[in-house]
N, C-alpha and C positions, 0 to 999 in steps of 0.2 A: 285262212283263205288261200294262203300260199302253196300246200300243199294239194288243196286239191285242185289249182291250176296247174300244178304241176307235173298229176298224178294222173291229169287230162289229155296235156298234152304230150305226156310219155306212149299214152293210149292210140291218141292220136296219130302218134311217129309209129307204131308200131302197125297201125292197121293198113296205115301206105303204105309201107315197110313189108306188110304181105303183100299186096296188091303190086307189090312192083311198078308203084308210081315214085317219084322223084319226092323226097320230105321239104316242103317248101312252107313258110310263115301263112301265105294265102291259103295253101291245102289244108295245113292244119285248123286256120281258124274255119275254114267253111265245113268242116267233121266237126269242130265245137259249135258251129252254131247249130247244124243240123243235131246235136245231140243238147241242143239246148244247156250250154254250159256255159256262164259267163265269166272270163280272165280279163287280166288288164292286157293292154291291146301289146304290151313289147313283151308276152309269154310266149305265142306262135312263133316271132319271129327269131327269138333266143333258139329256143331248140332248134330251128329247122338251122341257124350261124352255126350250134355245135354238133349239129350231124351231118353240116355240110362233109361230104367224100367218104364217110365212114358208111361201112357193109354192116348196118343191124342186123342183117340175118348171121353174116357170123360172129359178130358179135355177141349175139345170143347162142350159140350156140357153141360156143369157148367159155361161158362163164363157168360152167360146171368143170370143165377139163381141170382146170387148174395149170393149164399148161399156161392162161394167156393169150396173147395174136401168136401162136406161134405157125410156124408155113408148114403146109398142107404136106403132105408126103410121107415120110420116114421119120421124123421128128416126134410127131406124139406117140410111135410105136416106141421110138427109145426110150424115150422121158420113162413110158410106164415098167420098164424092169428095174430100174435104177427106185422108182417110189416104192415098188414090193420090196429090192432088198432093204432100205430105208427104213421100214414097219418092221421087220422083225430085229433090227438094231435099237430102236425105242422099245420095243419091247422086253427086252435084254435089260436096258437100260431103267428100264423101271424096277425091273425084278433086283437090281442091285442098289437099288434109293429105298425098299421097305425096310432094309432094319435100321435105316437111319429115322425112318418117322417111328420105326416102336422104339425109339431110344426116345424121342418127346412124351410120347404117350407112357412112358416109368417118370415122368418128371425131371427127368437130364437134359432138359431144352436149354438151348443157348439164352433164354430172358427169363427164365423162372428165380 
């Protein structure tokens, strides 16, 4: 049951969250009730204590980034050249770990 009060009121937060209303315990439980959902009564007011001051919308929309909260401007421009040269260093990096695994695969493994 846990989950799906949970899974309610993330719904919940989010549709104020569009709406550009304020995420409050009252708002959310009257979107669950209107959506006919029943939680125990300290679920609405949890989430709306831990969203107090927090920006859902960019919070949503940093998750992909990888960057994190980071500040708006020049900052995720840099981040992404330094992640490109990063990829073709793992890359490299792999290419130099294959003849280590066909030495297990001849049966020369460190527990054989």
């Amino acid at each position: 049951m846990s989950t799906t009060a949970e899974l309610a009121c993330v719904y919940s937060s989010l549709i104020l969250a569009d709406d550009d209303v304020a995420v409050t315990g009252e708002k959310i439980q009257t979107i669950l009730k209107a959506a006919k959902v029943d939680v125990e009564p300290y679920w609405p007011g949890l989430f709306a204590k831990a969203l107090e001051g927090v920006n859902i919308k960019e919070l949503i929309t940093n998750i992909g980034s990888g960057v994190g909260a980071a500040p708006a401007g020049g900052a995720p421009a840099a981040a992404a050249p330094s992640a490109a040269a990063a990829a073709p260093a793992k890359e490299e990096k792999k290419k130099e770990e294959e003849p280590e695994e066909s030495d297990d695969d001849m049966g020369l493994g460190l527990f054989d």
